[in-house]
C-alpha positions in Angstrom: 0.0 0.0 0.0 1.3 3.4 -0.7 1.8 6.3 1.6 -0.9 8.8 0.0 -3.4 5.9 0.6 -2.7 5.4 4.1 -2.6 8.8 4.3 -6.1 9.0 3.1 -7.3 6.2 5.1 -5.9 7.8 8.3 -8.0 10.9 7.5 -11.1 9.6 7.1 -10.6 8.0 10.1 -10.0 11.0 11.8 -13.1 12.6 10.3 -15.2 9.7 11.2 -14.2 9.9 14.7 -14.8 13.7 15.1 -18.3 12.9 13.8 -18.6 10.4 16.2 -17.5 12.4 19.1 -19.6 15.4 17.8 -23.0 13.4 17.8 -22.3 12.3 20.9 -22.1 16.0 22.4 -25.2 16.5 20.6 -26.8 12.9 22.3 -26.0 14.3 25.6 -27.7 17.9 25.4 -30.5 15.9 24.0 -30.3 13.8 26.5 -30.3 17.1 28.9 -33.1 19.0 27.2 -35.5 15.9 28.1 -34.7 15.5 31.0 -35.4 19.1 32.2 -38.5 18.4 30.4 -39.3 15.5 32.2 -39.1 17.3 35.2 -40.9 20.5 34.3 -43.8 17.7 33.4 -43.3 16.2 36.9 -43.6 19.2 38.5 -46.7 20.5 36.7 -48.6 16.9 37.4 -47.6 17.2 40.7 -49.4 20.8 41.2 -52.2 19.5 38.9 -52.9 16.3 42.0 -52.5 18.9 44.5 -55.0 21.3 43.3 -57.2 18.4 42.8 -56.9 17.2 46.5 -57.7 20.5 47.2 -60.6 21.1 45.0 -61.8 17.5 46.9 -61.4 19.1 50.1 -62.7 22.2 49.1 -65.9 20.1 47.8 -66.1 18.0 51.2 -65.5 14.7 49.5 -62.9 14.3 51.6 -62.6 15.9 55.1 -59.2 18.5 55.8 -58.5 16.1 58.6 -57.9 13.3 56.7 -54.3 13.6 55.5 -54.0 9.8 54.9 -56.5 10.1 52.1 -55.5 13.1 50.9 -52.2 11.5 50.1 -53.7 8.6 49.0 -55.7 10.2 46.8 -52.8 12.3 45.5 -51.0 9.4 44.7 -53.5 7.7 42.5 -53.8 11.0 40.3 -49.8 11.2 40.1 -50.1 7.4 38.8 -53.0 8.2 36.8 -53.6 12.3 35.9 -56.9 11.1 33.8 -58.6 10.5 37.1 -57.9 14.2 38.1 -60.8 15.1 35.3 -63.4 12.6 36.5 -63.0 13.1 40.3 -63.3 17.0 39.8 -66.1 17.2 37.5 -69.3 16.4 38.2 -71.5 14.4 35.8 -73.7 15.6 34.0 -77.1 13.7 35.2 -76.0 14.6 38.9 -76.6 18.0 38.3 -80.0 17.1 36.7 -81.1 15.0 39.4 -80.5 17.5 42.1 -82.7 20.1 40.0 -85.5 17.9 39.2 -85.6 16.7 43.7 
């Protein structure tokens, strides 16, 4: 093999590894960006449970002394946010019922 091919081979080398090296910089403030995300998200379902709790206590489904629940309660909408909607709304035919007694 001659010395301009080697030559050549080494540099393409060289340019594949500074790729390589430059995608991973760019993996890692990826990797950064979601995971500040993540957290913003966390932080925002986390207000979103407590509000509900509140609006529950606020509502007298469950009493202010009952911390155990609350938490409970807090808990399931942190595993589950789509609960937060149907334990804070009331239905629809509730509110007809009460009007028609």
């Amino acid at each position: 093999m001659n010395t301009t091919a080697i030559l050549a081979a080494e540099s393409r080398a060289e340019q594949a590894e500074r790729r390589a090296f430059e995608r991973q910089i760019e993996l890692v403030i990826v990797q950064r960006r979601l995971a500040d995300v993540e957290a913003i998200a966390a932080k925002r379902r986390d207000a979103e449970a407590t509000c509900a709790v509140r609006h529950l206590v606020s509502c007298g489904v469950i009493k202010s002394s009952d911390l155990f629940n609350q938490h409970l309660i807090k808990a399931q909408f942190l595993a589950d946010p789509g609960l937060i909607l149907l334990a804070t709304v009331k239905p629809y035919n509730q509110k007809v019922r009460k009007h028609e007694s």
